[in-house]
C-alpha positions as CSV (number, residue, x, y, z in Angstrom):
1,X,16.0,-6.1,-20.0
2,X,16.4,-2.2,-21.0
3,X,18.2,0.0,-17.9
4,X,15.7,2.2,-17.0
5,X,16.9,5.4,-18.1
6,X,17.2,6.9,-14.4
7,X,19.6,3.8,-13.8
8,X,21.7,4.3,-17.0
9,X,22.5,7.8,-16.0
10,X,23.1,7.2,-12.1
11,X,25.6,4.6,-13.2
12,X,27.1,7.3,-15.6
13,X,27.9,9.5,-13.1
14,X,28.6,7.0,-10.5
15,X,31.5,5.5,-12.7
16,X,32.9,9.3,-13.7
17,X,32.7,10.1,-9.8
18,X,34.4,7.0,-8.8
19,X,37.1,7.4,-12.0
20,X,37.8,11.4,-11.0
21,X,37.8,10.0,-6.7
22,X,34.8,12.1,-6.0
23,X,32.1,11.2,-3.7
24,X,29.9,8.8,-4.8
25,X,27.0,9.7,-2.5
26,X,26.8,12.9,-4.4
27,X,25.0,11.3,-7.2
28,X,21.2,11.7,-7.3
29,X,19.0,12.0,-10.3
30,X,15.1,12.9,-11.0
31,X,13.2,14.2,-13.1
32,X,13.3,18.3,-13.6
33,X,10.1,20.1,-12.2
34,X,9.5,21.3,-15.9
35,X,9.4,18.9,-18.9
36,X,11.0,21.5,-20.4
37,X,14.4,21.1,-18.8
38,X,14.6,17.7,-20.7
39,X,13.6,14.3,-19.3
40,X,15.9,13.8,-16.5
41,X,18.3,16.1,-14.5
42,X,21.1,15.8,-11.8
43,X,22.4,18.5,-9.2
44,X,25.4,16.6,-8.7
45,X,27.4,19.8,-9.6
46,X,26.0,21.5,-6.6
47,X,26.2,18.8,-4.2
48,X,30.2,18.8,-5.5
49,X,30.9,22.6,-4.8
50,X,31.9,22.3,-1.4
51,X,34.2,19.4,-1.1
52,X,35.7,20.2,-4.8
53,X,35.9,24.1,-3.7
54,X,34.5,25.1,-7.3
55,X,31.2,27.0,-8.8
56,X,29.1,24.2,-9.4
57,X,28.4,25.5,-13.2
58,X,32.3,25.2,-13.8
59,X,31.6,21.4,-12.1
60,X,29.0,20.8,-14.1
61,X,30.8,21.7,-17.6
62,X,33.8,19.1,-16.4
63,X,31.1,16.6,-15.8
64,X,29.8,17.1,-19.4
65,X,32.8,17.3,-21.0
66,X,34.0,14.0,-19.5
67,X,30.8,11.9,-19.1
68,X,30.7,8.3,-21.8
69,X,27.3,7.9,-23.0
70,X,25.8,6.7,-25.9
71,X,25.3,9.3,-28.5
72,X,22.6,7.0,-29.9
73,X,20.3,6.9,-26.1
74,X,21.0,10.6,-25.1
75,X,20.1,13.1,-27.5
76,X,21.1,16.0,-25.5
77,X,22.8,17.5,-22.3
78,X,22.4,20.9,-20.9
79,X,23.2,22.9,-17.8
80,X,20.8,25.1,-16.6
81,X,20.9,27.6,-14.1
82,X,23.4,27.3,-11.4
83,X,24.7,24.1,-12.2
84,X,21.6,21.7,-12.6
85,X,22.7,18.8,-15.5
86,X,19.5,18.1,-18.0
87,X,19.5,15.2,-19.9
88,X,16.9,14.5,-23.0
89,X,16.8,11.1,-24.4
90,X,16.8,10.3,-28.1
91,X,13.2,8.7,-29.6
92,X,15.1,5.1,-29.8
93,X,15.4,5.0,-26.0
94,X,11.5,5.5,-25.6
95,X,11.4,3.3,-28.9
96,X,13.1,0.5,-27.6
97,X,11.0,0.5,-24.0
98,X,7.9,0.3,-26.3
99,X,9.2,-3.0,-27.4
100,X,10.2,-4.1,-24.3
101,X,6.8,-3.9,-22.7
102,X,5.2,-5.8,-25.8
103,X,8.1,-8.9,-25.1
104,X,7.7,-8.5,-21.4
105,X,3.6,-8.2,-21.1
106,X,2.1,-8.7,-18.1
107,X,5.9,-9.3,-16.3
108,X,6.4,-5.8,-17.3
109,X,7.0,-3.8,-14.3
110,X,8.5,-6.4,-12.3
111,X,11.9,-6.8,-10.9
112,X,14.3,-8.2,-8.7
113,X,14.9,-5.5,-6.5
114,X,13.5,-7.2,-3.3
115,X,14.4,-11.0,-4.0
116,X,15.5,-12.7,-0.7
117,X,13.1,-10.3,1.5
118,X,10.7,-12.7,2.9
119,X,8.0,-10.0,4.8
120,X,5.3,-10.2,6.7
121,X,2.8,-7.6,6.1
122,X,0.1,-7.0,9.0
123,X,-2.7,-4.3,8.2
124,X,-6.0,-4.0,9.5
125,X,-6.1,-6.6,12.6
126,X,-9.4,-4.6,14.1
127,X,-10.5,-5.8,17.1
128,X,-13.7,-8.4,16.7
129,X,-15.9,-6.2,18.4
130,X,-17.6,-4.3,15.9
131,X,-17.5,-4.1,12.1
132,X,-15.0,-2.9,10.2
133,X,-14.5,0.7,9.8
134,X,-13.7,2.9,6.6
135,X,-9.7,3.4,8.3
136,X,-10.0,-0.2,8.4
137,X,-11.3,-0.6,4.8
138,X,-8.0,2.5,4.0
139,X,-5.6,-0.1,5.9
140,X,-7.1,-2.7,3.5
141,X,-6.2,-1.2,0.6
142,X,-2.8,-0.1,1.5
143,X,-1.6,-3.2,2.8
144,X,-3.2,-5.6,-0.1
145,X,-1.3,-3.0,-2.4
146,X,2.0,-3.0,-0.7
147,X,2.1,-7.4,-0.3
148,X,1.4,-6.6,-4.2
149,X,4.7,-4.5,-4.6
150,X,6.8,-6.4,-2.7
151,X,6.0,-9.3,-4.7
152,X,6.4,-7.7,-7.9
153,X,10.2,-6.9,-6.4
154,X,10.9,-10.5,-5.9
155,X,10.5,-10.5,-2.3
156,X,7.9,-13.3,-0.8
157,X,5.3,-10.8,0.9
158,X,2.8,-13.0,3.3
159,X,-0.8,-11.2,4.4
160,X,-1.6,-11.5,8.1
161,X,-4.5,-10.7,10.5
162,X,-3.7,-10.4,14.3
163,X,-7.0,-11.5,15.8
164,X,-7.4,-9.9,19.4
165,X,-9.4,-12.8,20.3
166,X,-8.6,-12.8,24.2
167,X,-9.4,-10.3,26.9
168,X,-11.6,-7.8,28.5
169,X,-12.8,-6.6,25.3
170,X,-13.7,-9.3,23.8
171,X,-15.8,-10.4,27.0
172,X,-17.7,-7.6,27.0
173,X,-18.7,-8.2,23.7
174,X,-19.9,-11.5,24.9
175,X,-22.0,-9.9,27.7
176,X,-23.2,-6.9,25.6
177,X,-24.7,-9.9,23.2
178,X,-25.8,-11.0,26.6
179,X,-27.7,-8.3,27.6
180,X,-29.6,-7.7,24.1
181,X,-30.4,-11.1,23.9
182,X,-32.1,-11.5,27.3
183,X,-33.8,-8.6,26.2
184,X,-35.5,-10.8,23.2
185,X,-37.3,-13.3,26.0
186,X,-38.5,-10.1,28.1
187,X,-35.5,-10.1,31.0
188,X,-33.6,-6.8,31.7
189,X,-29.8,-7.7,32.3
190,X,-28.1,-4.3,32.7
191,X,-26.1,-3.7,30.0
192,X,-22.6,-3.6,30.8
193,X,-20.5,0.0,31.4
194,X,-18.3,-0.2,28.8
195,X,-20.3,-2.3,26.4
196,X,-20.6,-2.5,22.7
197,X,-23.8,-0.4,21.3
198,X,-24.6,-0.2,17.3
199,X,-27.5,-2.2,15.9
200,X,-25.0,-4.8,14.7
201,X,-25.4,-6.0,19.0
202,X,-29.1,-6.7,18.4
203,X,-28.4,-8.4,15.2
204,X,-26.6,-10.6,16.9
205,X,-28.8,-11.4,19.5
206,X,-31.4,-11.7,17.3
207,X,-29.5,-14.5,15.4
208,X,-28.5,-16.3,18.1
209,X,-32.1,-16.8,19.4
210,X,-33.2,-18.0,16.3
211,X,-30.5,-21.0,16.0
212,X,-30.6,-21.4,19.9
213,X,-33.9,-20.6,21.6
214,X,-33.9,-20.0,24.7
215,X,-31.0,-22.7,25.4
216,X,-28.7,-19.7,27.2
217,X,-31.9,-18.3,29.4
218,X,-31.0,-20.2,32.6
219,X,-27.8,-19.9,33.0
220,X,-26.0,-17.8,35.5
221,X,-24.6,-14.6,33.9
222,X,-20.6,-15.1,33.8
223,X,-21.7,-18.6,32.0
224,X,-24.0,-17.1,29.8
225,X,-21.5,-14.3,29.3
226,X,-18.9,-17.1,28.3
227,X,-20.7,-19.0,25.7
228,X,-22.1,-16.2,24.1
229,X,-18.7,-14.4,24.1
230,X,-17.4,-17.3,22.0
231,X,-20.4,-17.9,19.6
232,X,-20.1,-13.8,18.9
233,X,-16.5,-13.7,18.7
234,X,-16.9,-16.6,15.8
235,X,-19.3,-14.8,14.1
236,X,-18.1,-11.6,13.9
237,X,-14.3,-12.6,12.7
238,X,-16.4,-14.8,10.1
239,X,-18.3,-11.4,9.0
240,X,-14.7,-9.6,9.3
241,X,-13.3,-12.3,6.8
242,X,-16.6,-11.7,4.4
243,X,-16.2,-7.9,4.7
244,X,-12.0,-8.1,3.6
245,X,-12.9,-10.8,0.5
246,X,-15.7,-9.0,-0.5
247,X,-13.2,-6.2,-1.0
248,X,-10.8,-8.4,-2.7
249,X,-8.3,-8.3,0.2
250,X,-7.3,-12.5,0.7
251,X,-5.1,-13.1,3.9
252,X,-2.8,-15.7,4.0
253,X,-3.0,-16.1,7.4
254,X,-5.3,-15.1,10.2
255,X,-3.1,-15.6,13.5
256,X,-4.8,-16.3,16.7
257,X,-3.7,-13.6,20.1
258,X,-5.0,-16.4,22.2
259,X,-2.5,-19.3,20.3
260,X,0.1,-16.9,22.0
261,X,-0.8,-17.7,25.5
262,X,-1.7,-20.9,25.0
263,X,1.9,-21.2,23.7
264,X,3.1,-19.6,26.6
265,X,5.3,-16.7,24.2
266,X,4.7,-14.2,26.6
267,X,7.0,-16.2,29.1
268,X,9.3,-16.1,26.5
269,X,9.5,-12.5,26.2
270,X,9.8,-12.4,30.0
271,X,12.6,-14.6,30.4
272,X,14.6,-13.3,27.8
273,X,14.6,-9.6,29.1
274,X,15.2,-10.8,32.4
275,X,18.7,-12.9,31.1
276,X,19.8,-9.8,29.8
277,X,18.6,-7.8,32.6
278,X,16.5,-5.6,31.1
279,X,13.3,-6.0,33.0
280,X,12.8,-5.0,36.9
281,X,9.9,-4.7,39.7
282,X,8.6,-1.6,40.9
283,X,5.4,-0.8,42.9
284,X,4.7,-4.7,42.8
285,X,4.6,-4.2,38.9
286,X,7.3,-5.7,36.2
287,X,8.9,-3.0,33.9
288,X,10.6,-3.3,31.0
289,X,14.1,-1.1,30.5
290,X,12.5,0.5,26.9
291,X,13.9,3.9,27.8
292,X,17.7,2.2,27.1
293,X,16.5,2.2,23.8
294,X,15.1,4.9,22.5
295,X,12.1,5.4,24.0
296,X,10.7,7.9,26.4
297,X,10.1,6.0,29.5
298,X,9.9,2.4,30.7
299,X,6.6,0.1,30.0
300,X,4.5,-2.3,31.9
301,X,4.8,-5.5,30.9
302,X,2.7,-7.0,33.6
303,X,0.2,-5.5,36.1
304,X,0.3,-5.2,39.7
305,X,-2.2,-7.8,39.8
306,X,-0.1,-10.2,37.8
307,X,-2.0,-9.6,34.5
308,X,-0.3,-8.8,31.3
309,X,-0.2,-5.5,29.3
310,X,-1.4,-5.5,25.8
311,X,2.7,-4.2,25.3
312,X,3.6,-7.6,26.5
313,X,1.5,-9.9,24.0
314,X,2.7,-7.1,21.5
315,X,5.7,-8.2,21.6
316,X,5.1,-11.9,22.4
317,X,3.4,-11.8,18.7
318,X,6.3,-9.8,17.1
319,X,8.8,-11.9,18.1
320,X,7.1,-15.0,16.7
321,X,6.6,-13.4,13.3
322,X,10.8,-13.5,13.5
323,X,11.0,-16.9,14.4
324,X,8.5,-18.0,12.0
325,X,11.6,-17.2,9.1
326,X,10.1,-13.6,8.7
327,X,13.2,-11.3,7.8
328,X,11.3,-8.0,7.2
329,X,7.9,-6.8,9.5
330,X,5.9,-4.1,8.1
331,X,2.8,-3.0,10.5
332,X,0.0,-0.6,9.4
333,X,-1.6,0.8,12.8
334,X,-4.3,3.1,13.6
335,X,-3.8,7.0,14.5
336,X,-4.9,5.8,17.9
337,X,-1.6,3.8,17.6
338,X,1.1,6.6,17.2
339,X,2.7,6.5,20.6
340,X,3.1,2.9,20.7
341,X,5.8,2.6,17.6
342,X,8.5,3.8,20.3
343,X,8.0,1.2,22.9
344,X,8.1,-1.5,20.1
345,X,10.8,-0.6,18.4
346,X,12.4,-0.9,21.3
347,X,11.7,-4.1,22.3
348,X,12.7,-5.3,18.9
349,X,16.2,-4.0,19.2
350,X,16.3,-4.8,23.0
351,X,15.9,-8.6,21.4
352,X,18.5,-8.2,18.8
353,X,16.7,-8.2,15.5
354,X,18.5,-6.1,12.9
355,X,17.8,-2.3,13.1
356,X,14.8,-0.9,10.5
357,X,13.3,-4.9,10.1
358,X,10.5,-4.0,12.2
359,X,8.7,-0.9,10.8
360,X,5.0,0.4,11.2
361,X,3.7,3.0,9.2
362,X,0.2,4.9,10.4
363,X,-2.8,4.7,8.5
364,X,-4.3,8.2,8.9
365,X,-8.2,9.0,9.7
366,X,-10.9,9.4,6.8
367,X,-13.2,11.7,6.6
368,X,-16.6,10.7,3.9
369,X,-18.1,13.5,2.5
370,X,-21.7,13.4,0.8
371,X,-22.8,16.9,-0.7
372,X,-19.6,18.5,0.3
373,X,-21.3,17.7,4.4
374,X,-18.8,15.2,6.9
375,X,-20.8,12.1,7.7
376,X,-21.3,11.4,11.0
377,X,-22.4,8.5,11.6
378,X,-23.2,5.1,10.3
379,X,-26.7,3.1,9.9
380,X,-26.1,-0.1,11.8
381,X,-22.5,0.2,13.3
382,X,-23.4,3.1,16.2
383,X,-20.3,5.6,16.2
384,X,-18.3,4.8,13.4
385,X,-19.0,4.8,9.8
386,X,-18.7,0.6,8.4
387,X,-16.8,-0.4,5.9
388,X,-19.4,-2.6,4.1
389,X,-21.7,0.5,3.8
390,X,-19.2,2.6,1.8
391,X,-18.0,0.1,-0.5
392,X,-21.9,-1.7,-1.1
393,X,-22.3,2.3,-2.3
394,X,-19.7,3.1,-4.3
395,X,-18.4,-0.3,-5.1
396,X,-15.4,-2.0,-5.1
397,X,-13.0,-0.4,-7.8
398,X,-14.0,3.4,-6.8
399,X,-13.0,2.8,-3.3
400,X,-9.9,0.6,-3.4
401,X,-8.7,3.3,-5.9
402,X,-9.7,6.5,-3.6
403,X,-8.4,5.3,-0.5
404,X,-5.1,4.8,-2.8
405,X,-5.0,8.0,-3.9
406,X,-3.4,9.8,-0.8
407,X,0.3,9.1,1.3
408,X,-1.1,6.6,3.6
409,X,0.2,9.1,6.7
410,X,-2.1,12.2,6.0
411,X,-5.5,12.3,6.5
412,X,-8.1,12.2,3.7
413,X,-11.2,13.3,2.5
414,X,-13.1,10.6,0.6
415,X,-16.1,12.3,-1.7
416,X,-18.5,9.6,-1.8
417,X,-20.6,11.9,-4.7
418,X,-17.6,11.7,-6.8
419,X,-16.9,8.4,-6.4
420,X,-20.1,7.0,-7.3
421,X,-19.7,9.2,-11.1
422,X,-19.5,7.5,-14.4
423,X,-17.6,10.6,-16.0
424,X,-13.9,11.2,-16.3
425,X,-14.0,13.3,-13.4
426,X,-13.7,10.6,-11.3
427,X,-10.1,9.2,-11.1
428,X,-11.3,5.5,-11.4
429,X,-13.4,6.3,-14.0
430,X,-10.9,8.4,-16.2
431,X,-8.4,5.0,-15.8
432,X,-10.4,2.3,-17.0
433,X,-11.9,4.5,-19.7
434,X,-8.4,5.1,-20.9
435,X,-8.3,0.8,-20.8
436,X,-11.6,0.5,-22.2
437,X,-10.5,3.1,-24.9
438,X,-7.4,1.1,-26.3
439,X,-9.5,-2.2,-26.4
440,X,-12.1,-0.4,-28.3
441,X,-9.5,1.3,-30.9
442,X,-7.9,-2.7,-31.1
443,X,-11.5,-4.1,-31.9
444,X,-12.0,-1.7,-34.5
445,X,-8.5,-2.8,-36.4
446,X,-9.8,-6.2,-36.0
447,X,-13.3,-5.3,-37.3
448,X,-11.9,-3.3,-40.2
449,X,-9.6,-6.8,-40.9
450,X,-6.0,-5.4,-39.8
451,X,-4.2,-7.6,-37.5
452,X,-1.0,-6.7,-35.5
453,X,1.8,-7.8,-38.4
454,X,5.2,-10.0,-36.9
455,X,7.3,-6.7,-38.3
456,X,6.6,-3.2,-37.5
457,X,9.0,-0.3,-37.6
458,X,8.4,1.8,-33.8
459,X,10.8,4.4,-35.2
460,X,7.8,5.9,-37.3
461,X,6.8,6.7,-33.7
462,X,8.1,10.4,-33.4
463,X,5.3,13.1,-32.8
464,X,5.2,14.9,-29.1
465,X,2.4,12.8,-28.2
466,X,3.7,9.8,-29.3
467,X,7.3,10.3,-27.5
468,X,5.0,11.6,-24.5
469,X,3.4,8.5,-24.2
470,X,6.3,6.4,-24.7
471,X,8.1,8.3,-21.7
472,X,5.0,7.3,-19.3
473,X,5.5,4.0,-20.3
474,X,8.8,3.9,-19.4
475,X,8.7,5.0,-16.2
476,X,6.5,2.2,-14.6
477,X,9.4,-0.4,-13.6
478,X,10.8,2.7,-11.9
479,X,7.2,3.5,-10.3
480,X,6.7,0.1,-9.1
481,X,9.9,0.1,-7.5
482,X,9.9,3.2,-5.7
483,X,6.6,2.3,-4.1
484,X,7.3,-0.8,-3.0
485,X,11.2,0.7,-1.2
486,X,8.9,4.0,0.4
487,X,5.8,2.0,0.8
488,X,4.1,4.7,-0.7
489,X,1.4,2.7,-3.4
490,X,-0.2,6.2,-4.3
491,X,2.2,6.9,-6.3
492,X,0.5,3.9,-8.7
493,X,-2.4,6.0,-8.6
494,X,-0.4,8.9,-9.9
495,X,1.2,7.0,-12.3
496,X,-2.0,5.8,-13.8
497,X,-3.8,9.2,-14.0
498,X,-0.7,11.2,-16.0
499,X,-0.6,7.9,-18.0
500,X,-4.1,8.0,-19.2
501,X,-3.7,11.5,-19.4
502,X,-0.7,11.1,-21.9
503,X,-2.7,8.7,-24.0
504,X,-6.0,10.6,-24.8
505,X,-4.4,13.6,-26.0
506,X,-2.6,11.6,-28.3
507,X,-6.0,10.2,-28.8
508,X,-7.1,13.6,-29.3
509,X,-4.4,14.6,-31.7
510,X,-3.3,11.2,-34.0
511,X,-5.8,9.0,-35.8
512,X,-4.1,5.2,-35.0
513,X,-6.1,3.2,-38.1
514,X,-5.0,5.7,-41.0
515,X,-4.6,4.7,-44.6
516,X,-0.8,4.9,-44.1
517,X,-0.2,1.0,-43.0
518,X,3.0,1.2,-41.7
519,X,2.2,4.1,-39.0
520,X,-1.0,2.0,-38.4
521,X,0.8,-0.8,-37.8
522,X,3.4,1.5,-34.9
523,X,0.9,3.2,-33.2
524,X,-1.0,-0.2,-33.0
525,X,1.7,-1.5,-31.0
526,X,1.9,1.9,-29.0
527,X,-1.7,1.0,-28.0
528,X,-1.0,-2.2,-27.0
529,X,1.9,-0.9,-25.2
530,X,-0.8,1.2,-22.8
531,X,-2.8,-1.8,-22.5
532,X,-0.6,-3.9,-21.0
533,X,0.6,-1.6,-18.9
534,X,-2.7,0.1,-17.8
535,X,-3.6,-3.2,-16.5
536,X,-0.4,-4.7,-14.9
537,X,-0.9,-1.1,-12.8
538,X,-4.5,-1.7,-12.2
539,X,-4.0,-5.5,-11.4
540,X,-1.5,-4.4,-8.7
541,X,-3.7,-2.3,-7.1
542,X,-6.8,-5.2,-7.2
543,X,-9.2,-3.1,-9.3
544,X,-10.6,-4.2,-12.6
545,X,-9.6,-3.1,-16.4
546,X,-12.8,-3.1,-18.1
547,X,-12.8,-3.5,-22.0
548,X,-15.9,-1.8,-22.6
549,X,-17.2,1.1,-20.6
């Protein structure tokens, strides 16, 4: 496997630092703001000046001066303004990447970064009491994406669902059903205070009078309430699981909140914090010590009344991710959510598992435009705009890729009118026309009888555009890998646009099946290079790479 070429330079520097007993920290390296500059740069000079007590340009010159590298890799070094280090690399680096990708093929991206990492990754886990919502169908996407990354790293990523399947809010699901479906036989039951309203209510009324009749008629309202609770509970985590599928998100495991108390974990958690003291009563209620550990003030964990706080099955659930061989917890939560990182956190250290293995990152509120115009408010869910309805309109592969295309932390607009375009305008669009493209100009070879020959010489590959593309290719092991450590999977979607970008102006500028058969035979290959690595991005983020648009 080729070092990628930030890699090959980091450990450059690294071993000149360590060799001249300078600070290894010091190193970083990136690419320069301007392609200009040269392909990769280093301000190691600068971040020098202090201890070394020298002008970082005089640093920089020693650094250059001293630095072993392989003439035949780097074709160039320059410093640039007060000390930055540019580094350009010679057309057999990109060359030799190229061939790389076409022994590698579909493993092409992945590494070994994350082996021994055995994560769990919880995202979405919406409360069965209505249907999903377009945050929900963000969190979907994100987390689906991220299990993806950490997989490709060589850590063993497992998809989970906490199913808040106990409670008051699931029973007044249960009597909102109740109350809609009394309605169907001509009774008035008042509809609870803090019910559940949306059409979605009657259509499960509805339903459950055609399979039962009138079989829940006669019974006395907390019964009635009961049965019915269960019966809509089962069917709406059944239309959840439909929903996530549907939108190619597959769970490996869908983990019960009532399984906890029937397990009795919650005693757990209360036994250990009293053992290490860290739990005491106060107004005839049990608090936990949280503020010891970083948080703002102490927490509940169980009511006046005896009755445990949502904190306390929290953690309860957290703790037995650990014990089920978890080394690594990742949570995406709601905006709704923010204030409760803190209180967890703390309980997780106050428990003794390893500092930053429980992290939760907050899946920020969407806004769907149509005409430019926020919508409001959605046909059959009440209040808030359902997932199903968004993706049944734009589909699948336009939504997975637009709720991708932010930082998961910052809010979004999502343009439904652009999503739904077939032109390269819309992102999607302008990436799988880029795949669709390359199997179109590797069909026409094949029609016109040329087939990929066993010996081909990439070094014909010289022009701009082809060392352009080359250098896009190049960076996607690096790409994967940095979104996976940051859990930051827009930066796929990045990656993909300035990728296809890349290719169609070489498009643009270089015929590929020219009378010249050795340069048809490299750029070929340079095609089939952006295939394979158009879709390994694409199959990482779950959308499709068409071959004919």
């Amino acid at each position: 496997m080729i070092l990628s070429a930030e890699n090959y330079l980091h450990g450059l520097l690294t071993t000149l630092m360590q060799k001249n007993g300078w600070p290894v920290e010091a190193v970083t390296v990136g690419r320069p703001k301007q392609e200009s500059f040269g392909d990769y740069a280093t301000p190691v000079a600068m971040s020098l000046a202090k201890t070394l007590k020298k002008a970082p340009r005089a640093i920089a010159e020693e650094i250059v001066a001293t630095l072993d590298y392989d003439r035949q890799l780097i074709a160039a070094i320059q410093i640039d303004g007060p000390g930055f280090i540019n580094f350009r690399f010679a057309p057999g680096y990109w060359q030799s990447v190229l061939a790389e990708i076409l022994q590698a093929g579909e493993s092409y991206g992945h590494s070994h970064s994350g082996a021994g990492k055995k994560i769990n990754m919880e995202f979405v886990s919406a409360n069965p009491t209505g249907p999903l919502n377009i945050v929900s169908a963000r969190a979907a996407s994100i987390g689906d994406v991220l299990a993806n990354l950490f997989c490709a790293t060589g850590a063993e990523a497992t998809r989970e669902y906490y199913i808040n399947d106990a409670g008051q809010r699931v029973r007044m699901l249960g009597y909102s059903v109740s109350s809609r479906y009394m309605a169907l036989f001509g009774i008035d039951e008042p509809f609870p205070e803090d019910g559940y309203h949306g059409d979605y209510i009657k259509d499960l009324a509805v339903a459950l009078r055609e399979e039962f009749g009138d079989r829940f008629v006669k019974l006395a309202l907390d019964e009635r309430g009961e049965q019915l609770t269960q019966l809509a509970l089962e069917r709406m985590i059944r239309a959840q699981k439909e929903t996530l599928e549907k939108f190619r998100v597959h769970y490996d495991l869908w983990f019960s909140e009532q399984s906890l108390l029937d397990g009795n974990r919650q005693q757990e958690v209360l036994t250990a914090f009293a053992q290490k003291n860290l739990s005491y009563r106060q107004e005839e209620a049990l608090w936990f010590r949280s503020s010891q550990f970083g948080d703002e003030e102490d927490r509940v964990l169980l009511k006046r009344d005896g009755e445990p706080t949502y904190f306390l099955g929290d953690i309860a659930y957290h703790m037995d991710k650990y014990r089920r061989g978890f080394n690594q917890l990742y949570d995406l939560w709601g905006p709704d959510h923010h204030s409760h990182i803190k209180r967890m956190e703390a309980a997780m250290t106050a428990l003794g598992y390893p500092p930053g293995s429980f992290q939760v990152r907050i899946i920020q509120q969407v806004n769907l435009l149509r005409g430019g115009e926020v919508v409001k408010m959605s046909k059959r869910a009440g209040n808030i705009i359902a997932m199903t309805e968004l993706v049944e309109e734009v589909g699948v592969d336009a939504a997975r890729y637009f709720f991708l295309m932010r930082k998961l932390d910052t809010p979004m607009d999502f343009d439904i009118d652009l999503a739904k375009k077939q032109t390269e305008e819309n992102p999607v669009y302008y990436v799988q026309y880029a795949h669709a493209r390359v199997c179109n100009i590797l069909a026409h070879a094949q029609a016109k009888g040329i087939t990929l020959a066993e010996t081909y010489d990439l070094g014909l590959l010289q022009t701009p555009e082809e060392i352009a593309v080359l250098r896009k290719l190049a960076e996607f092991p690096e790409t994967v890998s940095k979104a996976a450590q940051f859990l930051e999977p827009h930066r796929l979607t990045i990656f993909l646009q300035e990728l296809a970008a890349s290719f169609h102006h070489f498009y643009h500028d270089h015929r590929v099946v020219s009378e010249d058969a050795a340069l048809t035979q490299a750029r070929l290959r340079l095609v089939e290079g952006v295939r394979h690595v158009l879709a390994n991005a694409l199959r990482l983020l779950n959308i499709s790479a068409p071959e004919k648009m």
